[in-house]
N, C-alpha and C positions, 0 to 999 in steps of 0.2 A: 043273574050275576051283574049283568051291565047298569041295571038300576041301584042294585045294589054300591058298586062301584059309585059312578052319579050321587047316591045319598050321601055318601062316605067321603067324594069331592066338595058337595055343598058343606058338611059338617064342618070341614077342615077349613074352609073361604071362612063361613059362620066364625070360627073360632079365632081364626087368626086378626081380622078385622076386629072382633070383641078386643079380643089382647092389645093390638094397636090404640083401639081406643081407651083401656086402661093404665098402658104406658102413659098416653098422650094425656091423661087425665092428673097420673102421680106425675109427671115430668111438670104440669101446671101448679099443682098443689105445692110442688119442693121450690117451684122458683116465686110461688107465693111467700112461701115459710122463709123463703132467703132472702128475699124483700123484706120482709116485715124485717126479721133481725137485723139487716145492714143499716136500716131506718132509722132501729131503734138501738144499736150503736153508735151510728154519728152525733146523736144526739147525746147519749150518753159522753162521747167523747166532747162534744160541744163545750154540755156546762161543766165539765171536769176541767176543761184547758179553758175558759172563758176567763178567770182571771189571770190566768199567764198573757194570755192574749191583749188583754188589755194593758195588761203594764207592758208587755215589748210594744205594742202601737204607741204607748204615749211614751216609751224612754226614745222609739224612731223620731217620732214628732218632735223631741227637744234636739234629737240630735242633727236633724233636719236643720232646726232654727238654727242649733250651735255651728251647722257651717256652714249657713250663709251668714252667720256676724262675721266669723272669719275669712270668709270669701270675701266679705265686704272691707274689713279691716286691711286685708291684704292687701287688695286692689288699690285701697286710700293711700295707705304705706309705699307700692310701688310706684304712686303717682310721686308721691313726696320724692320720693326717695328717685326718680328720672328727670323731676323737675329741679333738684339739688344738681344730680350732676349735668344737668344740661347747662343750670347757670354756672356750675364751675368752670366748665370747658369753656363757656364763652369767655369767663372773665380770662381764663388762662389765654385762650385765643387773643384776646381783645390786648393780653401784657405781651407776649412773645408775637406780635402781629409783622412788627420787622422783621426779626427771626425768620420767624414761617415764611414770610414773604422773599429772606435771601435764600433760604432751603428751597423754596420752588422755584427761583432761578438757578440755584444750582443743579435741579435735578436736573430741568430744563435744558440747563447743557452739559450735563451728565450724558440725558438722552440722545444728544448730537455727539455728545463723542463715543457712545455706547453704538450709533449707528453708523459711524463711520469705522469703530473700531471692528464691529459685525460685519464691515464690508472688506474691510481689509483680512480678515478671518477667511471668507470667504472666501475671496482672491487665491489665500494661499490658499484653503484645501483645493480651489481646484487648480493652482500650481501643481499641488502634490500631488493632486491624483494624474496631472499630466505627465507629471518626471516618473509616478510609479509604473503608468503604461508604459512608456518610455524605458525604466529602465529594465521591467520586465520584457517586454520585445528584446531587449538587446542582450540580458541572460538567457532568451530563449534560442536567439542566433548565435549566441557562443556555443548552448548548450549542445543546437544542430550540430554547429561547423564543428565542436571536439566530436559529435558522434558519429559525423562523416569520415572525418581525421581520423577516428579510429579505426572503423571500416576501413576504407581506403588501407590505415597503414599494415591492419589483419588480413586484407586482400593483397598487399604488395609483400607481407611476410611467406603469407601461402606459396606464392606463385614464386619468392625464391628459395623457398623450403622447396618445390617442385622442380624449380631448375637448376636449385642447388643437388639434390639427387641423380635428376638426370645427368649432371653433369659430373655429378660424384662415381653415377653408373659407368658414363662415359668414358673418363680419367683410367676407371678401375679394368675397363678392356683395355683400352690402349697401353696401362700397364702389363696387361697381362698378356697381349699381346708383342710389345718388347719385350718381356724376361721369354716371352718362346722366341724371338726373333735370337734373342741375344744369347739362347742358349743353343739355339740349333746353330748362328754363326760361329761362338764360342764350340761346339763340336766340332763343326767343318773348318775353322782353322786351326784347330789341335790336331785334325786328319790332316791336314796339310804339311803342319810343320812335322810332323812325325813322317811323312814323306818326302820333305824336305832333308830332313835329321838324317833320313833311311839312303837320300840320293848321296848325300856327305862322307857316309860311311862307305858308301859304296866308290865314290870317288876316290875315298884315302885307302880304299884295298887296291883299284886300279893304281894307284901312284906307288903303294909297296910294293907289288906288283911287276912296275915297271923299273923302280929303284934295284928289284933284284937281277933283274939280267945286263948284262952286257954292259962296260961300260966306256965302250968307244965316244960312245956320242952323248954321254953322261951329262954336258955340261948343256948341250941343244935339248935335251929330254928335259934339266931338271930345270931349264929356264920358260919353257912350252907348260910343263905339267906346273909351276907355279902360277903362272898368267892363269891357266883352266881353275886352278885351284881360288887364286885372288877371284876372278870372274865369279864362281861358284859366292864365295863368303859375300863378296859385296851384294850378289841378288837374293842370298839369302836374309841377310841382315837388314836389306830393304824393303825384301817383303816383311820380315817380320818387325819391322816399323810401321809397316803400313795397318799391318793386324793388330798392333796394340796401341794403333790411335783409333782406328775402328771399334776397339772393345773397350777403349775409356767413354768415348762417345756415348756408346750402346749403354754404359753404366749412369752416364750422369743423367740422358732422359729416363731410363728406369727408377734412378733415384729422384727426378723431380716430378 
């Protein structure tokens, strides 16, 4: 079997290398045969375009010549034709020679007052741009001092919005405090006089009283019991002056 195998590998090398060399033989043969034909096409295309060929080489070749005549004609032409206007310009130079000559003093001091005018240009912009520093700094110090001014006068508003409160707070005790003042002394002098009022009443029943009995001594009683009675009305009527300048008072700070 192992020989066997071995034969069957040699047969297989054998045939393969055969093949290769008959690839390798028609792969020679076709680029023979491809040869020959391209060969014998060019050739055939040769003499087929041979007379085209020849007439476009000789219609190049005229047309070669036709433009170097014109290149040359040209050239001739542009010479005339720069040598004209060069003598024009001079002759015209050589008539207008005054002319030209006051033109270039005028430009001449054209340029001088063109340079002085440049320099007085100058000058001002940088005038301007000194007054523009200038006057921006000083719209930027106005713009501070209103922004301080405003602070300031939002800080001086606050603080009497604050003390206005507080003092509004303050005002509103102290109010409140006199309507209790004024109404606790306004009860304690309405107690008073209604015990004044009470001692009066009681005085003129002592006096009817005394008017009922006896009247020996009529005229010594009724001269005694008016004295007590005057006495009575004038400290009545005094204190109650006194009570009702105390209660205008009491009303006019409550009302301010």
């Amino acid at each position: 079997m192992k020989k066997a195998k071995e034969q069957l590998q040699e047969v297989e090398k054998d045939t393969n290398s055969h093949s290769k060399e008959v690839a390798s033989s028609a792969d020679a043969m076709m680029n023979d045969i491809k040869a020959k034909n391209d060969n014998n096409q060019r050739k055939e295309i040769t003499e087929a375009t041979k007379e085209i060929t020849e007439k476009t080489e000789a219609l190049l070749g005229e047309f070669e010549r036709r433009l170097k005549s014109m290149k040359a004609t040209h050239n001739n032409e542009s010479k005339r034709i720069k040598t004209e206007i060069s003598r024009l310009f001079r002759g015209a130079v050589a008539k207008r020679k005054d002319e030209l000559i006051a033109l270039y003093k005028k430009a001449f001091s054209m340029k001088s007052e063109i340079g002085s005018i440049r320099k007085e240009y100058n000058n001002i912009i940088v005038q301007h741009q000194k007054n523009s520093r200038k006057l921006i700094e000083n719209r930027a110090n106005i713009l501070n001092g209103i922004k301080r001014g405003c602070h300031d006068l939002k800080k001086q508003k606050e603080n009497l919005a604050l003390q206005e409160a507080k003092n509004a707070k303050t005002r509103q005790n102290d109010l409140n405090e006199l309507n209790r003042l004024w109404k606790n002394m306004k009860a304690s002098k309405n107690a008073e006089i209604e015990k004044l009022e009470q001692k009066i009443i009681e005085k003129r029943n002592q006096i009817n009283k005394l008017e009922g009995r006896s009247t020996s001594n009529s005229k010594s009683r009724n001269s005694a019991l008016n004295s007590i009675t005057e006495g009575i009305i004038r400290d009545f009527e005094e204190e109650m002056q006194k009570k009702k300048t105390e209660l205008e008072q009491l009303s006019k700070k409550s009302n301010e």
